[in-house]
C-alpha positions in Angstrom: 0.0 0.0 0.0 0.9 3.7 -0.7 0.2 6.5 0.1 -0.8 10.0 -2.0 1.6 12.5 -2.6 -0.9 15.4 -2.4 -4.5 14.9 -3.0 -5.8 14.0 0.5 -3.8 16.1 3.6 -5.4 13.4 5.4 -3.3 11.0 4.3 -0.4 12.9 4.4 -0.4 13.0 7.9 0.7 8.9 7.3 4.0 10.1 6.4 4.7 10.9 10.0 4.3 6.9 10.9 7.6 6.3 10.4 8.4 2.8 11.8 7.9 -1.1 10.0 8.1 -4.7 11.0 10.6 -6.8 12.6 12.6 -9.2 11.1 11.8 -12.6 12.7 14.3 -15.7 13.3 13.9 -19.7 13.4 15.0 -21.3 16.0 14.4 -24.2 18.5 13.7 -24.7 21.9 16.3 -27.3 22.2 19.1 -26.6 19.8 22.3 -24.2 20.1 21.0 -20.1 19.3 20.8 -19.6 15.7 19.0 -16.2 16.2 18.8 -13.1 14.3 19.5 -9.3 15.9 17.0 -8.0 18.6 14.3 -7.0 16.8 14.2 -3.8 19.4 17.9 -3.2 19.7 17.7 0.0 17.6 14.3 1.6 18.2 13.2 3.5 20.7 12.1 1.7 24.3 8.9 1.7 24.1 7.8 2.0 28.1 5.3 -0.7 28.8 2.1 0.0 30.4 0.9 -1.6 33.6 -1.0 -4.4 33.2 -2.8 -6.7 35.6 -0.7 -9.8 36.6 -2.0 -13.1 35.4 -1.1 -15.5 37.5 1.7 -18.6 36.9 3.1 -20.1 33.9 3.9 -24.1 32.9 6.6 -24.7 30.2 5.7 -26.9 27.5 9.2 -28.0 26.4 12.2 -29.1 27.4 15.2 -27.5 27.7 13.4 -23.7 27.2 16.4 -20.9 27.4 15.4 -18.4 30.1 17.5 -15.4 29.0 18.6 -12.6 30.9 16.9 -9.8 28.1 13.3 -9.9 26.1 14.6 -11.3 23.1 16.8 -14.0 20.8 20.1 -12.9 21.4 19.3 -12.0 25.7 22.3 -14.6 27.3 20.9 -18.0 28.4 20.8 -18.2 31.9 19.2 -21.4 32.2 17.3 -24.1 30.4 14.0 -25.2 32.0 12.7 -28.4 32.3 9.2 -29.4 30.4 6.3 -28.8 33.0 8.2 -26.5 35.7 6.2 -23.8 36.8 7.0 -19.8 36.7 5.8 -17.0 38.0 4.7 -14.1 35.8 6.3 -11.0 36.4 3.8 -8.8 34.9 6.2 -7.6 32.1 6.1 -8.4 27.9 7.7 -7.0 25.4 5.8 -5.1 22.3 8.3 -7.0 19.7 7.5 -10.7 19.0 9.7 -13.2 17.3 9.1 -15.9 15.1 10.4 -19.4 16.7 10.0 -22.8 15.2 9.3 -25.0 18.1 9.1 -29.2 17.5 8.4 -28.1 13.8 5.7 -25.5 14.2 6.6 -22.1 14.1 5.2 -19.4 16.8 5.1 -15.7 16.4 5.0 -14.7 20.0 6.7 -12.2 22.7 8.8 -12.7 25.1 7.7 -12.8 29.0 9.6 -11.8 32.0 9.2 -14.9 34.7 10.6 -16.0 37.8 11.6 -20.2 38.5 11.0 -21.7 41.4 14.7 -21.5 42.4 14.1 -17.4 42.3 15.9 -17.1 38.9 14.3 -14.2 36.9 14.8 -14.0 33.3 12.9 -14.0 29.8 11.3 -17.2 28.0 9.5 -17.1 24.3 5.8 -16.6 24.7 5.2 -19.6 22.2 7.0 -22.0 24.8 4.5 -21.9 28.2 1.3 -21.3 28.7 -0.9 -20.1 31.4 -1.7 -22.7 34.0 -5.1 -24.4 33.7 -5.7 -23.4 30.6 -6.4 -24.3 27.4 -3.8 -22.9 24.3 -6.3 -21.3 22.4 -7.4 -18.9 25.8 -3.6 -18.9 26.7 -3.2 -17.4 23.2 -6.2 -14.7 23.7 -4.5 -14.1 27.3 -0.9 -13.1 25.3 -2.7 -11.2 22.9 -4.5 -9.1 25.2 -1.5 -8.6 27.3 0.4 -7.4 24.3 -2.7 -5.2 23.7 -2.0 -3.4 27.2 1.5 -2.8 26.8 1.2 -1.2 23.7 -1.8 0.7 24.0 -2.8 0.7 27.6 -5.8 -0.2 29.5 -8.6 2.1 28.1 -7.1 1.8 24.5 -7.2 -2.3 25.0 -10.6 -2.2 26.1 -11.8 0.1 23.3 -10.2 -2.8 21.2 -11.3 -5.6 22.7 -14.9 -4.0 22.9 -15.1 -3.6 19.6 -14.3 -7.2 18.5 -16.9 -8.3 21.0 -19.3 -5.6 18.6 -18.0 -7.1 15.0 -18.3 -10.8 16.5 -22.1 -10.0 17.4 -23.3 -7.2 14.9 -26.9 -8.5 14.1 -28.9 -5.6 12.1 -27.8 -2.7 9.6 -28.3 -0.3 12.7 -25.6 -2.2 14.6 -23.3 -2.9 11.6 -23.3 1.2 10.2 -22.3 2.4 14.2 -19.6 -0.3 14.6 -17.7 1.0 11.0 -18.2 4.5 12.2 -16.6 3.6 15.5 -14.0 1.1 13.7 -13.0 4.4 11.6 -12.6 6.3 15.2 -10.8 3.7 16.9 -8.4 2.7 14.0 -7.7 7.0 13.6 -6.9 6.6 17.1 -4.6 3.4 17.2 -2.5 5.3 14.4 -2.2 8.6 15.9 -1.2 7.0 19.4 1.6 4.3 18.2 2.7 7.8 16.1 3.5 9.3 19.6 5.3 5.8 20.9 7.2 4.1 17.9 10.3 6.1 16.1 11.0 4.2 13.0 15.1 3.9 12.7 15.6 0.7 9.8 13.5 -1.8 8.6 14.9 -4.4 11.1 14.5 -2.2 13.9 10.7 -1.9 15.1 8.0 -4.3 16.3 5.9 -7.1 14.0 2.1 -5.3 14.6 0.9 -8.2 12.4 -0.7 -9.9 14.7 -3.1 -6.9 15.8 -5.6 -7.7 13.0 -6.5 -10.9 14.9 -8.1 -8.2 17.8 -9.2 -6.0 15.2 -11.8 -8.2 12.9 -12.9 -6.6 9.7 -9.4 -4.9 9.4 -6.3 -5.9 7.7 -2.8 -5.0 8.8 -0.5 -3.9 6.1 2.7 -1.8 5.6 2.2 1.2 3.7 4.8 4.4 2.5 7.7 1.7 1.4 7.3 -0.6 4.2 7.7 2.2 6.7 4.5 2.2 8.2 2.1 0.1 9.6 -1.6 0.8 8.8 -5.6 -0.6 10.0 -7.1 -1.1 6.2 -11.1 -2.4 6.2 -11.3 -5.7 4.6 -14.6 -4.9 2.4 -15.0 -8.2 1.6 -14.9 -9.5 5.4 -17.5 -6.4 5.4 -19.5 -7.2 3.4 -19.5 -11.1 4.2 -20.9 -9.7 7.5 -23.4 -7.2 6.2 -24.9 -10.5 4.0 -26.2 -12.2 7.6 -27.3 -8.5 9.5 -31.0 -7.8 9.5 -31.9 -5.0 6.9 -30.5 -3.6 3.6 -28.6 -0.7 3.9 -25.3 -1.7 4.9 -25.4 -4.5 2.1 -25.2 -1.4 -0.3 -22.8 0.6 1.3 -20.6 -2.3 1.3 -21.2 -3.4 -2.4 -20.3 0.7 -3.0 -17.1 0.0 -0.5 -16.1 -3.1 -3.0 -17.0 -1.2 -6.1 -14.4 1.9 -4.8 -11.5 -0.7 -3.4 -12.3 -3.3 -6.7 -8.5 -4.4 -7.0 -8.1 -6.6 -3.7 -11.3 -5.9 -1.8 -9.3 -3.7 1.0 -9.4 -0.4 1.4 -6.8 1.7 -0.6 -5.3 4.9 -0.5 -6.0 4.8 -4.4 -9.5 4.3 -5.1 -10.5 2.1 -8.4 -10.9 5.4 -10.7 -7.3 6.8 -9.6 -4.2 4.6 -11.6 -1.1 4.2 -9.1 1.8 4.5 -11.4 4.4 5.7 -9.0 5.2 5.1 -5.1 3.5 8.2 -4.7 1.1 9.5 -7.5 -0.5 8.7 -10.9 -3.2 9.5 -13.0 -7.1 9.8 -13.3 -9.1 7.4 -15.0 -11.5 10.1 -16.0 -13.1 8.6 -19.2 -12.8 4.9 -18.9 -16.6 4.7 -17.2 -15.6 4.4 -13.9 -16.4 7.6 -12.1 -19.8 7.1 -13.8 -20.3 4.2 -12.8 -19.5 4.9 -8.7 -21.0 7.8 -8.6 -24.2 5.8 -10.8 -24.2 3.8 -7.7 -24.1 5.9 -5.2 -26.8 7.9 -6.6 -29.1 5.1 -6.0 -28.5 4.7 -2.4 -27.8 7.5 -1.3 -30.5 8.7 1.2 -29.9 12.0 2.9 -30.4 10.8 6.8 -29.6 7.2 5.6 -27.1 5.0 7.7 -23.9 6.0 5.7 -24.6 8.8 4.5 -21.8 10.7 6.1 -19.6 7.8 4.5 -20.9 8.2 0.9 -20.8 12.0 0.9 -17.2 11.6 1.4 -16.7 9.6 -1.4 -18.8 11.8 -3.7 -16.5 14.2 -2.8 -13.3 12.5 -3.5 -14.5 11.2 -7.0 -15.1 15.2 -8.1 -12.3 15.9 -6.6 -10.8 13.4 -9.1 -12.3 15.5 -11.8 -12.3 18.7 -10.8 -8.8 18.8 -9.2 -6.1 21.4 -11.4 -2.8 19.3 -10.6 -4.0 15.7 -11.7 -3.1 14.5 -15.0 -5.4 12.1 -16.9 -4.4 9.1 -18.3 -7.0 8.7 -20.9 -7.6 11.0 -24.1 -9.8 14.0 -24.6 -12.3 12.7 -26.5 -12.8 10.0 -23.4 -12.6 12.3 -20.9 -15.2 14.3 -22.6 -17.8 11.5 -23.3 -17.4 10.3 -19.7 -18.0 13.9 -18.4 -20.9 14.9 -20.6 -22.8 11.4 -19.6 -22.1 12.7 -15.9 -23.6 16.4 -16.3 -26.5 15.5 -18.5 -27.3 12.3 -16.0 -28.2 14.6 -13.1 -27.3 12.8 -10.1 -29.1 14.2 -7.1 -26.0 13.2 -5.3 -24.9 15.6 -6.8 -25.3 19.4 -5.4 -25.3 22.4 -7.3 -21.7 23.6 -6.2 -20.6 20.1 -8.1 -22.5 20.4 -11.1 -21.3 23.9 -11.4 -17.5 22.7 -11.0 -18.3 19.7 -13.3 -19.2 22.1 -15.8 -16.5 24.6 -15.6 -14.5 21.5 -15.5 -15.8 20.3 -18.8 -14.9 23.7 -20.3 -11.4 23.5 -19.3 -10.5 19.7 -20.5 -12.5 21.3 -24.4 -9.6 23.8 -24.5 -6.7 21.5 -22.5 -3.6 23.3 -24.0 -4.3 26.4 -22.8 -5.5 25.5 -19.6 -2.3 23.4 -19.4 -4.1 20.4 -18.3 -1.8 17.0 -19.1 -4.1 14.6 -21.1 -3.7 11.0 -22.6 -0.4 10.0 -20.4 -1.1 6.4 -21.4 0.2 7.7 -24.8 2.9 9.7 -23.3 1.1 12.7 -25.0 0.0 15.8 -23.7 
């Protein structure tokens, strides 16, 4: 994913999130060290937030390095034997690893423990388990403690709230308040780890992969290069959801949501009538149908105090943006751009307000005398 050079300030605001994933190692539980750097070793500490201790760990193989630091390369202090018991130290670090263990490989943290002989030290979160019980709710348990040291307590149960929303969302109602929310909460995740995660090298900062397992209906992606992490809906995962909900309305929005994000079905920087044809920038695809077609759509469901109406006003007002903006260039010739345009005024959308159709038309004016209005046409030709 990538993010625009200048069309949306919004999304400009991204290029502050300067910070990507870690590097992961293999290794096993019972062999000599074969691991990569610390994944942390050159960010910046992030201080971990309290969290409620959860009571006492079992190992589940033998031999499990208890290290004197949160990571692969901590010294090995001790190995521990298969079914020994520690104490949880109420401390886990924000960076997991990636550990093949007995063949299966485990993305986990590391947790700070004490043995029953008073050593304290660090063991891999993929290795133990919480006592009594089972792995899946020992899994949950390490998720949610990873959730309060990243975010905190209120952030992790705004999170964990919502999942408990998505997992239970029955009618439209339900379904259009939990993507409004979704939108808030994921604007708030970015903006916070912002504040808490300096980006130094692409080996340096935490794997954040994991958080889409708390967050359903999102998917987590690098973005700007592989520099920053970022909370994308999964329209399709959307719109599986809005298929069982009582009512109507969200079933459209999401079919509009798919029609917008067509590539991939996840939501995009680019939208489908915008061509990405650099890291940072391309053209319009003003003429090939598709910005009729959208805003066709949304014309049809749009209802002033509907559900998503906030939602598909936006939208609207991207897609004329599209058109209307003076430092685009437009990858498809005049005589396209002209038919497309021309089918758009003379359809009449009532999406459409009367400060659009004026700068439709005005618009329309400019791409009939494109030389002197210095407006760069037919790029696919490499002509202007």
């Amino acid at each position: 994913m990538f993010i625009p050079k200048i069309t949306f300030n919004y999304y400009l605001l991204l290029l502050l999130f300067l910070f990507s994933a870690c590097q992961g190692n293999t290794d096993t539980a019972t062999n000599t060290d074969r691991t990569a750097a610390d994944p942390t070793e050159n960010a910046r500490p992030i201080k971990p937030n309290p969290v409620n201790q959860v009571g006492r760990l079992i190992v589940e193989v033998d031999k499990l390095r208890l290290r004197e630091e949160g990571s692969g390369t901590g010294a090995v202090i001790d190995h521990l034997k298969k079914g020994a018991m520690l104490t949880d130290l109420n401390e886990i670090s924000v960076a997991s690893q990636t550990i093949t263990i007995r063949g299966v490989k485990y993305t986990e943290p590391w947790i700070k423990v004490r043995t029953a002989e008073g050593k304290e030290g660090w063991v891999f979160g993929g290795a133990v388990n919480y006592e009594g019980i089972s792995a899946a709710s020992g899994a949950l348990k390490m998720r949610t403690r990873k959730l309060n040291t990243l975010f905190g307590k209120e952030l992790t149960q705004r999170i964990l709230a919502y999942g408990a929303r998505y997992r239970n969302v029955n009618t439209e109602v339900e379904m259009a308040s939990l993507y409004q929310d979704g939108t808030v909460l994921r604007d708030t995740l970015i903006t916070y780890l912002t504040d808490r995660i300096v980006y130094t090298n692409e080996e340096s900062s935490p794997d954040l992969f994991w958080l889409d397992k708390m967050l359903p209906g999102f998917t987590v992606q690098l973005a700007a290069e592989g520099t920053v992490y970022y909370f994308f809906w999964n329209y399709k995962k959307l719109a599986d959801k809005a298929k069982i909900t009582i009512g109507k309305v969200d079933d459209d929005f999401m079919g509009l949501a798919l029609e917008v994000h067509s590539v991939d079905s996840i939501e995009h920087f680019y939208p489908s009538w915008f061509l990405q044809t650099w890291d940072y920038g391309g053209n319009s695809l003003l003429g090939q149908g598709k910005h009729e077609k959208i805003l066709a759509q949304m014309d049809e469901i749009y209802q002033p105090e509907g559900l998503f109406a906030k939602e598909i006003l936006a939208l609207k007002r991207r897609l004329v943006d599209d058109i209307t903006n003076p430092q685009l260039e437009y990858w498809e010739s005049q005589d396209k751009i002209l038919e497309e345009l021309d089918r758009i005024i003379a359809a009449d959308f009532k999406i459409l307000n009367q400060q659009d159709k004026i700068a439709l038309s005005t618009r329309r004016k400019q791409f009939a005398d494109y030389k002197k209005n210095k407006i760069k046409l037919n790029v696919r030709a490499g002509m202007s």
